[in-house]
C-alpha positions in Angstrom: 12.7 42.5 -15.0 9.9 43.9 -17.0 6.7 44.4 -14.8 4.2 42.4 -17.2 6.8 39.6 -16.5 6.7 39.7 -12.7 3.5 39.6 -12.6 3.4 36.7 -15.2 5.8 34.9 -12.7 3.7 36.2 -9.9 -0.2 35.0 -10.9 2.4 31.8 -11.8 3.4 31.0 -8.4 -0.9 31.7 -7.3 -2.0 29.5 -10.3 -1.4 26.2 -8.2 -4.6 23.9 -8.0 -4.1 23.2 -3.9 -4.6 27.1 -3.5 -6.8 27.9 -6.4 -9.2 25.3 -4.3 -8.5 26.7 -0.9 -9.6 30.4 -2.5 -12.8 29.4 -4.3 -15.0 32.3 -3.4 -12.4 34.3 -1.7 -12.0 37.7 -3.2 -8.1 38.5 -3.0 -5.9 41.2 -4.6 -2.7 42.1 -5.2 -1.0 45.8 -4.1 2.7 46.9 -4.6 1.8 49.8 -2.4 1.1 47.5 0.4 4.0 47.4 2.8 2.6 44.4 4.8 3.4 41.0 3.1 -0.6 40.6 3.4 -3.7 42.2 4.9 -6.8 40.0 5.6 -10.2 40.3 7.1 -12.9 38.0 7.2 -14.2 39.7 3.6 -11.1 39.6 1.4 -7.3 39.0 1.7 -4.6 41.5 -0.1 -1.5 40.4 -0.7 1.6 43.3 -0.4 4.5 44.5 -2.1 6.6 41.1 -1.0 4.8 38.8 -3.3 5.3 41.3 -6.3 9.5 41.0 -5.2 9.3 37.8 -3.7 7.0 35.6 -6.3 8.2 32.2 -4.7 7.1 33.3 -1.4 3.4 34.2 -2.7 2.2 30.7 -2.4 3.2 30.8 1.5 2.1 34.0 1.4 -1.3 33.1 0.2 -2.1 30.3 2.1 -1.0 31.8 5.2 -3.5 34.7 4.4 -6.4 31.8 3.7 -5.9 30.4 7.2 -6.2 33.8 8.4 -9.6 34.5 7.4 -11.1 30.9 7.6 -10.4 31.6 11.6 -11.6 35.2 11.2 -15.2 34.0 9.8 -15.4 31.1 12.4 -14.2 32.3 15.5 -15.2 35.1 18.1 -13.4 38.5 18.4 -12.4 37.5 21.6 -10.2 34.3 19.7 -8.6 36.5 17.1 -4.9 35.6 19.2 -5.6 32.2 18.8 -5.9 32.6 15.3 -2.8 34.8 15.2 -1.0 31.8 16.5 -2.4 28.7 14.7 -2.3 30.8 11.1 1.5 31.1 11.3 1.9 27.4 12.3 -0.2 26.1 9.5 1.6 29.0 7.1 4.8 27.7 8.7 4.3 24.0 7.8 2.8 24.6 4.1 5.9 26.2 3.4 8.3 23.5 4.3 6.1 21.3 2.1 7.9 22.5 -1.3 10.0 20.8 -3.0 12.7 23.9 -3.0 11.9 25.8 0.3 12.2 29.5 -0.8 14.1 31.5 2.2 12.2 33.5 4.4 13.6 37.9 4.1 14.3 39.4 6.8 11.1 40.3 8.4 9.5 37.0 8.2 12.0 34.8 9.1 10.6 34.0 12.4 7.5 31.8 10.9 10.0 28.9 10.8 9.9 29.0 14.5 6.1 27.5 14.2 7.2 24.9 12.2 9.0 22.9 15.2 7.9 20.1 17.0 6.5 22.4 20.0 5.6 26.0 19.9 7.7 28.6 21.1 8.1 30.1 24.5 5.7 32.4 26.1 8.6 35.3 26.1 9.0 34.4 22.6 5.1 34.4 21.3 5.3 37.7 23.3 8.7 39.4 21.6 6.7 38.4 18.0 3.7 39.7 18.5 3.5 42.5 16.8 4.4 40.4 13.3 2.2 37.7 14.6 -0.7 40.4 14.4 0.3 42.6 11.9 -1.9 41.1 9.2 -5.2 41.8 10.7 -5.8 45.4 11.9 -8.6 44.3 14.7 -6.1 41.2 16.7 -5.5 43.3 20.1 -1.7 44.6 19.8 -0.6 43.8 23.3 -0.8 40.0 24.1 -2.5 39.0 27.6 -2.5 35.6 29.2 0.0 34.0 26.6 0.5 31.5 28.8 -2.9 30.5 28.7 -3.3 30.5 25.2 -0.2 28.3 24.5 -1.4 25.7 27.3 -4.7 26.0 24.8 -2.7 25.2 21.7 0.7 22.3 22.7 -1.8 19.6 22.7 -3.1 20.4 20.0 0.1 21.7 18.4 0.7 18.1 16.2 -2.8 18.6 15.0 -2.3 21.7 13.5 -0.7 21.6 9.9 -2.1 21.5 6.5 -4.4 18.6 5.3 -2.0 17.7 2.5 0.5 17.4 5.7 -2.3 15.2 7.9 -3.2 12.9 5.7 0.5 11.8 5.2 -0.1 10.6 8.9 -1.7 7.6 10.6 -1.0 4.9 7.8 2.8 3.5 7.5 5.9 5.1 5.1 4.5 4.3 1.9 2.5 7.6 2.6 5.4 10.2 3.2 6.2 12.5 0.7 9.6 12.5 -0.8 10.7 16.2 -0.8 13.0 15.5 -3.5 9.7 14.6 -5.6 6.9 15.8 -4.0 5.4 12.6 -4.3 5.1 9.2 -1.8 6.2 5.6 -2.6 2.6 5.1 -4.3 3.6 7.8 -7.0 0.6 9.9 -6.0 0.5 13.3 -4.3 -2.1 14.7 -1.7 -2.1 17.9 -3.9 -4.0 17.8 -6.8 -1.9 17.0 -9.7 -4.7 17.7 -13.2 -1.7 18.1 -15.4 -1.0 14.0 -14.6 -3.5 11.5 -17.3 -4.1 9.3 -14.3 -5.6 5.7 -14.9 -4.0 4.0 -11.3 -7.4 3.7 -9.2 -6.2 -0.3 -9.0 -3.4 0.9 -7.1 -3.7 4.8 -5.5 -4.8 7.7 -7.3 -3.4 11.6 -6.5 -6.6 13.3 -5.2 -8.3 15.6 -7.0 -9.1 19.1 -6.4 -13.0 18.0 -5.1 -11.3 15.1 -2.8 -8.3 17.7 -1.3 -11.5 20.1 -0.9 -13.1 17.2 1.3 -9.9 16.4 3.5 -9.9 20.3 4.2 -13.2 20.5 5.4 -12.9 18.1 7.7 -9.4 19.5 8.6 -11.0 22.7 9.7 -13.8 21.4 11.0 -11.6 18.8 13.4 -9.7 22.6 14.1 -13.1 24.3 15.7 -14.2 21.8 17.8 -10.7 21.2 19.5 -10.7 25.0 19.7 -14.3 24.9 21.0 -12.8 23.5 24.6 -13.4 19.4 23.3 -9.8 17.4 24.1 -7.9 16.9 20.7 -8.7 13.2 21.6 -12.3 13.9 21.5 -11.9 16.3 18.3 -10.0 13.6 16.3 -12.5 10.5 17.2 -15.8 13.2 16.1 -13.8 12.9 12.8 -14.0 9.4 12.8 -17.2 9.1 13.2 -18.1 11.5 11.0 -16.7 9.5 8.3 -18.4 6.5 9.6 -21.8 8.1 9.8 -20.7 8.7 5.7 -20.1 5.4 5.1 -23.2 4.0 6.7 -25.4 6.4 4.4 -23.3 5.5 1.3 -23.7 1.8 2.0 -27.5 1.9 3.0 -26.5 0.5 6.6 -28.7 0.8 9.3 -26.2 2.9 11.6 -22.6 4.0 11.6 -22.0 1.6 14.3 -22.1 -1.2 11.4 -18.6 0.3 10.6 -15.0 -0.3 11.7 -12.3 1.9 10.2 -8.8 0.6 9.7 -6.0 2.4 8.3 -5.7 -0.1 5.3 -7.3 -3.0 3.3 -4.4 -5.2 5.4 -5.4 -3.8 8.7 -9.3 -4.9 8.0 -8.0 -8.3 8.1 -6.9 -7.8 11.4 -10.7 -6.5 12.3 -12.1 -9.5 10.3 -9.8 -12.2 12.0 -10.6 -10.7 15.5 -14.6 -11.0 14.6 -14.3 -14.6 13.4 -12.3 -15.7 17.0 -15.4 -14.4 18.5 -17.9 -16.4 16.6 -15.4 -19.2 16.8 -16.0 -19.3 20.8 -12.8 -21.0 20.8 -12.4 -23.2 18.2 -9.4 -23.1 16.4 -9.6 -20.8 12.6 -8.6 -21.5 9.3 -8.8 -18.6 6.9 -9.4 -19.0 3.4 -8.1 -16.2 1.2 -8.2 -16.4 -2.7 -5.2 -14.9 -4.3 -3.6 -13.7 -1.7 -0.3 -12.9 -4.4 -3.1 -10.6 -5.9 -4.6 -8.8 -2.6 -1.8 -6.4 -0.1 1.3 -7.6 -0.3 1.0 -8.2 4.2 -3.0 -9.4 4.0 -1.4 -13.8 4.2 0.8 -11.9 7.4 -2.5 -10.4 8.8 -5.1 -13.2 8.5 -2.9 -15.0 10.5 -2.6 -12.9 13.1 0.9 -11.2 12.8 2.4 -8.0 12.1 2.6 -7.4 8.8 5.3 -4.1 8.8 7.9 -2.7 11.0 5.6 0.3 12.3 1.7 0.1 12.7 -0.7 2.9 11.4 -0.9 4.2 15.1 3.4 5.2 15.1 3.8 1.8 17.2 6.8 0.0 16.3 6.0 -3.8 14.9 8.0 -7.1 15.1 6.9 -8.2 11.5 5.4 -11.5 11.2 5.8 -11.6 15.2 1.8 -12.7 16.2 -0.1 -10.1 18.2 -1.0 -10.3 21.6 -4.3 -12.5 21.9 -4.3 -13.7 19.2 -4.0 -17.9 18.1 -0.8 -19.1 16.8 -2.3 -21.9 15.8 -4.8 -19.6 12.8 -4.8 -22.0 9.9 -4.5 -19.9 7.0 -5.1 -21.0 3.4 -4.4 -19.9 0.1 -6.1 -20.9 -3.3 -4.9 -19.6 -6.7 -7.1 -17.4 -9.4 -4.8 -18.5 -11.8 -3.3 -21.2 -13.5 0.5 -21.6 -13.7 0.8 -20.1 -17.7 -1.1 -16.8 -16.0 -4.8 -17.7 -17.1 -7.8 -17.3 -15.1 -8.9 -20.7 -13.3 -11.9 -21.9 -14.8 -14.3 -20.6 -12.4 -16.2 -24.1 -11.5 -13.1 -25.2 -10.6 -12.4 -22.6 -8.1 -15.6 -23.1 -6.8 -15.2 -26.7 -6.4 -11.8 -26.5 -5.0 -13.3 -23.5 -2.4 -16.3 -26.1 -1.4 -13.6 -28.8 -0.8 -10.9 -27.0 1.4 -14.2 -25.3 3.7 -15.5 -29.2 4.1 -12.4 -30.2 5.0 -12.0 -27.4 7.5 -15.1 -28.6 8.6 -15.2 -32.0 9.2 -12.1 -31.1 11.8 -14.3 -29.3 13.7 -12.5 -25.9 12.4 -14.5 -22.5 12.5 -13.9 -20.5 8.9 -13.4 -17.6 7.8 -14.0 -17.4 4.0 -12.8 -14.9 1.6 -14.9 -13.5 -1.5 -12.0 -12.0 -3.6 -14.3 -9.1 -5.4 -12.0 -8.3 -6.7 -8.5 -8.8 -7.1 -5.6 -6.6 -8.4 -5.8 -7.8 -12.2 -9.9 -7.9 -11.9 -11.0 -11.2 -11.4 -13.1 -12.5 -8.5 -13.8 -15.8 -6.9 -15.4 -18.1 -5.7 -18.7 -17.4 -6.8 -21.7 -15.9 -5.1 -24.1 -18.7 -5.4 -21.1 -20.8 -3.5 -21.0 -18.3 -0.7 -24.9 -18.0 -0.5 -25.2 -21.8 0.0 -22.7 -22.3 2.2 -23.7 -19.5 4.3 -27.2 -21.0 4.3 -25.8 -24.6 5.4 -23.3 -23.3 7.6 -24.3 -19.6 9.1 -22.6 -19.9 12.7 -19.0 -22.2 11.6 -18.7 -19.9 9.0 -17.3 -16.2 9.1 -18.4 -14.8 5.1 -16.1 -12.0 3.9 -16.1 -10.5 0.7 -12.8 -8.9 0.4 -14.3 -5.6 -2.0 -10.9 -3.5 -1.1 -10.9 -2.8 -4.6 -14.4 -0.7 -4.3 -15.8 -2.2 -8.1 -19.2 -3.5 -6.2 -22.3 -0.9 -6.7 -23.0 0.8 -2.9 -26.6 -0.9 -3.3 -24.7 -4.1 -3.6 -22.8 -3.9 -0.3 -25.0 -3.2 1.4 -27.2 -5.9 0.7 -24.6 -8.3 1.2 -24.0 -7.2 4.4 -27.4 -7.0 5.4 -27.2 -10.9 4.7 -24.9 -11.6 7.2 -21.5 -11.3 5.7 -18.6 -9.0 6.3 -17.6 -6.5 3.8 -14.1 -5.1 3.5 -14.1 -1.8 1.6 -11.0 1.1 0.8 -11.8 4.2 -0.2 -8.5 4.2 -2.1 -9.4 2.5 -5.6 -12.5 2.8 -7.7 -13.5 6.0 -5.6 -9.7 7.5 -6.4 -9.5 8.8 -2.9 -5.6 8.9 -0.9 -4.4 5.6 -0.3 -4.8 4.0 3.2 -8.4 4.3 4.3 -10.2 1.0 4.9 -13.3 -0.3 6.4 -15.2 -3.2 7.5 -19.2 -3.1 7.7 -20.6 -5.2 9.6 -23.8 -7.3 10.0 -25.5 -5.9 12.8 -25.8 -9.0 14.7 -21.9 -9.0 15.0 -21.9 -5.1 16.1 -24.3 -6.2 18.8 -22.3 -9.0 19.6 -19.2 -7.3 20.1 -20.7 -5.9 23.6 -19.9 -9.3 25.1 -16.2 -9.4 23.8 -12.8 -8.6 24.7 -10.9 -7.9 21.4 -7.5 -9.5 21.3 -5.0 -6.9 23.2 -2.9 -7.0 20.3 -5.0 -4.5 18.4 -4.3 -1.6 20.4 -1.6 -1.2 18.6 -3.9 -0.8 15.3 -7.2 0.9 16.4 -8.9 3.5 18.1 -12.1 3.1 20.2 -13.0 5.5 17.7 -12.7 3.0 14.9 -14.9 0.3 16.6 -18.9 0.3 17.4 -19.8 1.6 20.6 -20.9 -1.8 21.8 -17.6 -2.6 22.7 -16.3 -2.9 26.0 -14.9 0.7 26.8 -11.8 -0.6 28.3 -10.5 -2.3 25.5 -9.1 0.4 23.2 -7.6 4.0 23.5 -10.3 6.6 23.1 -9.0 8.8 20.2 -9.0 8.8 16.3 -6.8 8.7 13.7 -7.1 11.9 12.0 -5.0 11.6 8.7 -7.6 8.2 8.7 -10.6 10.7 8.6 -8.9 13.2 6.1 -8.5 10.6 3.6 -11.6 8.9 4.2 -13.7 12.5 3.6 -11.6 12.6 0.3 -12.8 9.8 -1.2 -16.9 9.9 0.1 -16.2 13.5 -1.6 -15.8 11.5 -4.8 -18.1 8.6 -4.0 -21.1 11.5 -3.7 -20.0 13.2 -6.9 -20.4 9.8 -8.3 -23.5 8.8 -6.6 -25.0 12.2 -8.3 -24.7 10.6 -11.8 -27.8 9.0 -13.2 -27.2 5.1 -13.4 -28.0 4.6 -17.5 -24.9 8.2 -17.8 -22.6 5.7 -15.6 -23.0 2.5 -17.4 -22.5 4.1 -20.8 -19.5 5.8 -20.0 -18.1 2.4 -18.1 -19.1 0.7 -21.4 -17.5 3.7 -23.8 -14.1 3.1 -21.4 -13.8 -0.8 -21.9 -14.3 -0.5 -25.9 -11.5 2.3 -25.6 -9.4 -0.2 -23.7 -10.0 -2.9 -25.7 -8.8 -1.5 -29.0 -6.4 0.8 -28.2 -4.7 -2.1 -26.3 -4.8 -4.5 -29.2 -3.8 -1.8 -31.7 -0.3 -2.1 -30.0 2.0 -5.3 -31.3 3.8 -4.7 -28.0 0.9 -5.3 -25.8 -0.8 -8.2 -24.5 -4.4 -7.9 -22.8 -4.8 -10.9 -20.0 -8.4 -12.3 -20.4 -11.1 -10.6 -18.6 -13.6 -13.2 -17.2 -17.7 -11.9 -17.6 -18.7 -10.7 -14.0 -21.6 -12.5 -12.9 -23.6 -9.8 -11.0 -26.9 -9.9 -10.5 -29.6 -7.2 -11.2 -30.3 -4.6 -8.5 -34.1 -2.8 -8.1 -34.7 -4.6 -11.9 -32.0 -2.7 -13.3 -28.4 -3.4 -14.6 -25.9 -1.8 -12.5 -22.1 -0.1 -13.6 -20.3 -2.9 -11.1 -20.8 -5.4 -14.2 -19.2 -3.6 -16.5 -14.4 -4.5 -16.4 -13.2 -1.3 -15.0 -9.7 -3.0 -14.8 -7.4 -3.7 -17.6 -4.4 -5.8 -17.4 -1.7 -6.0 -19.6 1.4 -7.3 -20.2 4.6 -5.3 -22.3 7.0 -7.0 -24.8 10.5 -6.4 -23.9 12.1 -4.8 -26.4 15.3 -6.2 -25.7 14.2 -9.8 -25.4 12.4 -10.6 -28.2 9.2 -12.9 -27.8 9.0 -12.2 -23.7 6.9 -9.9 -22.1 8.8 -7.4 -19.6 9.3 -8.9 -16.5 8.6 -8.0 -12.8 11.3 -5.2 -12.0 11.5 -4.3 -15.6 7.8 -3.9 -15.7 7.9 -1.3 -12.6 11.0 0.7 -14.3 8.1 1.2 -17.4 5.6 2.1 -14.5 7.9 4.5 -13.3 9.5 6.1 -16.1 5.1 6.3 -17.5 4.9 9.0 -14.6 8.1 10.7 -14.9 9.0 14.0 -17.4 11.0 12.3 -19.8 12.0 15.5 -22.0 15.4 16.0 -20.8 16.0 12.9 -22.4 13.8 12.5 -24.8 13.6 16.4 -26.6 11.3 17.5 -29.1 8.9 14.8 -28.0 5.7 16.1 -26.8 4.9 12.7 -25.3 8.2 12.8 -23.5 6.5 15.7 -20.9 3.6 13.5 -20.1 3.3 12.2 -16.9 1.0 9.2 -16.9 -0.3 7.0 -13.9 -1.1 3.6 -14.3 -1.8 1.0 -11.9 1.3 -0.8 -10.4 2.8 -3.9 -11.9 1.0 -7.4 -10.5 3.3 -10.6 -10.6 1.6 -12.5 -12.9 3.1 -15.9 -14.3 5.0 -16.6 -17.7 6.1 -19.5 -19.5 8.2 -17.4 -21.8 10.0 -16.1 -18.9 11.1 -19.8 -17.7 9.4 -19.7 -14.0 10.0 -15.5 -13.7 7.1 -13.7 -13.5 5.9 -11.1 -15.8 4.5 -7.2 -14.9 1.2 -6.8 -15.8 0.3 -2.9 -16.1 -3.0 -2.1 -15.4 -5.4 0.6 -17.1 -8.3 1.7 -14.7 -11.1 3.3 -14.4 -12.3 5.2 -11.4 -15.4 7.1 -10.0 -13.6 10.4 -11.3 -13.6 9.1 -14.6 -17.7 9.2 -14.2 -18.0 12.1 -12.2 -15.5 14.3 -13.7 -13.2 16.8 -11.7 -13.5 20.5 -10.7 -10.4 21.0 -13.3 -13.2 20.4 -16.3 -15.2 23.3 -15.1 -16.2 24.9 -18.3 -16.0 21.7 -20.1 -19.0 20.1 -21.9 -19.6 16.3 -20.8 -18.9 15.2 -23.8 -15.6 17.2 -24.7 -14.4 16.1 -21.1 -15.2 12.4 -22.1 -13.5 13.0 -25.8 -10.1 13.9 -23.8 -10.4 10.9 -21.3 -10.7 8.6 -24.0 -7.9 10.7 -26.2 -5.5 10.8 -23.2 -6.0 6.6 -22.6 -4.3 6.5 -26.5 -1.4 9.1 -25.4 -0.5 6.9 -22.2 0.3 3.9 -24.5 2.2 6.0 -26.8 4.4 7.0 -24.4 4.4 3.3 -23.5 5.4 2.9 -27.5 7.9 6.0 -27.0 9.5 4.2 -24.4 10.0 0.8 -25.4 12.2 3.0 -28.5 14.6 4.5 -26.1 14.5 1.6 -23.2 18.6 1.6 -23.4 18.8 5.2 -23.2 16.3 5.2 -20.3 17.4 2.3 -18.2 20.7 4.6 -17.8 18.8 7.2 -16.9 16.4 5.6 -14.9 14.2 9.1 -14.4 12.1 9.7 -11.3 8.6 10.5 -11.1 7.7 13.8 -10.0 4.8 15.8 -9.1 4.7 18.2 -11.8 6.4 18.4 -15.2 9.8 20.2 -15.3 7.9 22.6 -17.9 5.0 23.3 -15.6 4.4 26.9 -14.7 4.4 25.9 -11.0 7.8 24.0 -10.8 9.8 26.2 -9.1 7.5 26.0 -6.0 6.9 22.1 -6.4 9.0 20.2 -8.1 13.2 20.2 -7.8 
């Protein structure tokens, strides 16, 4: 192979947006003469002769050099063995992350010792020392007091992996990665994936380099102070609060004991329900949720009480459906419909009227309530409205529990936190509008309830959900298990990376380019005969500080897709979710010479919505989104003017429905096929390191 080549293949296997973010500001170089597959100090990193041979390997290669010499700058001389050891295990781990896990040579085969569930022996460790040290000419070459430094490290050993790795954990399946894919059952990577036109913040949204940047930083902070002589319990509920001391200042709220963190939108409703049984003192609840066929598929499971999956965020396995300990069976839960039957929006005074009627009758049988604020649901629309929940708040402010269920994140910051401050609950994700990983959720509370909390025993049952971590400090110390859910804090520091690269854009900047994206939708979704666009209600939103404020402005686009092979219907459910699928999938191999066909393209998933063409099936609604990155931008569009980064946003919204139109043109040929989404194109310079 011709040398210009291998290094073509080599600055390949390097050009990878996880590790071109990790080595921002890190001076590296390449040497064939180098005998060592690396050489790092706390300056600069080299990397040897094995990456030029071995160009599959230089990723692992790099990344085990990066840990190297984040450990170098932050810890003493005297720690350098530590960070011989916890290098290789972090090295060892990013390396089985790959779709096609390149074999270690001879030499360096021993890394995939780190990789196992405990760390090896002390007569091991010892035996390897000399290639555990090799890479950094000032580690001492004789170990002393291994023992010690393992005893150190095995509680911390589950802790120590890559952030991409992390925040896979602490939530439920739908976040593992498929190696076959290099993806998770949302479609969505913790790598960043630029190449993707994404448009799925309705749903879950790969991060972006800025957000993986985020988890990191927290990852290696949450690595110092459990090295600093903290227990790893202690280290992983510091990262909790960290993220709720970033919540409090995003939302304007007086302290980060105002916040509860919870692993998902569902698991808030846990939170909420146990709140509302202790301003109920006893009397018996009925919950009011609108929608709930357009909120998480287990919220009607949760506000009742129950398990809602087989396994909880905290690894605890879950009776589903069974109720939790201390909790009510007798939780009356309620559901009201957005929608009419055909699929159109209720008329809003009719929701309203139907909302006032169910809460009186609640009422009148001497029932305490818990009422939902849907703001807003999975298709964009939101009820009841706020001057309802104002005046019944007002007539009602202790038999009444007031949530506003803004999972969805399409509420201004300046918003939320006035409704809080009014006495309601607000559930929040950072998972949506903000475009951070999926599962991270939150509930702010008033701060008469925080204080209140000091007085209560929350239902036993939630143990199996929370942290004392996740709760205010008020409560009763015995309750929960001190600790924190760290893959909870990763993915909550990815998306307040976005939320303050969006908070940095001036208001009048974000409204017209909220405004320029709802044209765009608008017209490029009527310009295809295919397509129908589901009616988007005006949000009534009040002024904030005399201003107009981006959360009135449809960030969410719903559409539904005329089967091509059932004229005059629109594509239903399952059919819907093959288009959503095949949207983010390289279609080339069976589509070639079609430049579209590459494209992958993330939209938000398919919502049931109702049909009368289908005769009592539901239809697949698609949904086109905008998110905070969409405002802010992403560290990819370095070099890009603001308004030649807007000019491709907008052109890329037209090539996702032409690949829709592409599509619909080879449906038979594809349903055969039925291609899977993966995390980079089969083209992509990278693929041989990420994608089968």
């Amino acid at each position: 192979m011709l040398a210009g080549n291998l290094t073509d293949r080599l600055f390949a296997a390097l050009d990878r947006p996880d590790l071109q973010n990790l080595s921002d500001q890190t001076a590296f170089d390449l040497s064939s003469r180098l005998a060592l597959p690396f050489k790092v100090s706390a300056e600069a990193i080299i990397l040897g002769r094995l990456a030029f041979d071995r160009p599959d390997l230089a990723p692992t290669l790099l990344r085990y050099a990066l840990e190297w010499r984040f450990l170098l700058q932050e810890l003493s001389v005297e720690d350098r063995p530590v960070a011989a050891i916890v290098a290789a295990r972090v090295a060892a781990l990013f390396h089985q992350l790959d779709c096609e896990v390149a074999p270690l040579p001879v030499g360096l085969d021993w890394l995939q010792e780190f990789a196992q569930k405990a760390p090896p022996s002390a007569e091991r460790v010892t035996a390897l020392w000399p290639y555990l040290t090799q890479f950094c000419p000032d580690t001492p070459v004789s170990p002393v007091g291994v023992d010690r430094l393992l005893a150190r490290l095995c509680p911390l050993w589950s802790s120590l992996a890559p952030a991409e790795l992390l925040m896979a954990e602490g939530g439920d399946e739908r976040l593992i990665v498929d190696p076959e894919t290099g993806l998770n059952r949302y479609g969505c990577s913790h790598r960043p994936r630029p190449w993707a036109v994404t448009f799925s913040s309705s749903t879950a949204s790969s991060l972006s380099e800025r957000g993986f940047l985020g988890a990191e930083r927290a990852r290696r902070s949450f690595v110092l102070e459990a090295l600093s002589g903290a227990s790893v319990a202690h280290a992983r509920e510091s990262s909790c609060q960290a993220v709720k001391k970033g919540l409090a200042a995003l939302y304007g709220l007086g302290s980060k004991d105002n916040v509860i963190l919870a692993a998902s939108g569902t698991d808030c409703e846990l939170a909420v329900l146990a709140i509302g049984m202790m301003r109920a003192q006893g009397a018996l609840i009925a919950n009011i949720l609108i929608a709930p066929d357009e909120t998480g598929s287990g919220v009607p499971l949760a506000a009742r009480g129950r398990h809602f999956a087989k396994e909880t965020a905290l690894g605890a396995a879950a009776n589903k459906a069974a109720p939790l300990e201390g909790f009510p069976a007798q939780t009356r839960l309620l559901g009201l419909a957005i929608r009419n039957p055909d699929g159109s929006p209720r008329d809003p005074q009719a929701l309203d009227e139907d909302v006032r009627c169910c809460v009186m009758q609640e009422l009148d049988q001497g029932h305490h309530v818990i009422l939902h604020q849907l703001d807003m649901s999975k298709t964009g629309l939101v009820g009841p409205g706020q001057a309802l929940m104002e005046e019944l708040a007002g007539l009602y402010p202790d038999r009444i529990t007031m949530v506003i269920d803004a999972c969805q994140a399409r509420l201004a910051p300046e918003r939320v936190g006035a409704l809080v401050r009014a006495g309601m609950l607000v559930m929040t994700t950072g998972s949506k509008f903000l475009t951070g990983p999926p599962f991270c959720g939150a509930v702010l509370l008033p701060q008469e309830q925080s204080e209140a909390l000091a007085s209560y025993a929350l239902p036993k049952g939630l143990t199996s959900y929370f942290n004392r971590g996740d709760w205010p400090p008020t409560l009763p110390p015995e309750v929960l298990q001190r600790d924190g859910n760290l893959g909870l804090a990763l993915r909550w520091q990815a998306s307040l990376a976005e939320s303050e690269a969006f908070a940095a854009v001036p208001r009048a900047r974000i409204l017209q380019i909220l405004r320029r994206f709802e044209a765009t939708a608008r017209e490029v979704i009527a310009a295809h005969p295919a397509l129908t666009l589901l009616s988007i209600p005006d949000l009534d939103r009040s002024e904030i500080e005399g201003g107009e404020t981006w959360d009135k402005v449809a960030t969410v686009f719903s559409f539904l897709v005329g089967d091509p092979q059932r004229r005059g219907s629109p594509l239903a459910l399952e059919r819907a979710r093959c288009l959503h699928r095949w949207l983010n999938a390289d279609l080339s191999p069976w589509i070639p010479g079609e430049p579209l066909a590459e494209l992958l393209c993330h939209l938000g998933q398919p919502v049931p919505v109702p049909d009368p063409a289908l005769g009592g099936e539901n239809a697949g609604a698609l949904r086109l989104c905008a998110g905070a990155r969409l405002v802010s931008g992403e560290p990819s569009h370095a070099g890009l003017t603001d308004q030649t980064r807007l000019a491709r946003e907008f052109a890329d919204i037209r090539r996702v429905f032409d690949k829709i139109s592409l599509i619909l043109e080879h449906w038979a040929l594809l349903e055969d096929a039925d291609p899977v989404p993966r995390y980079a194109p089969h083209s992509h310079s990278s693929r041989k390191s990420l994608v089968s």
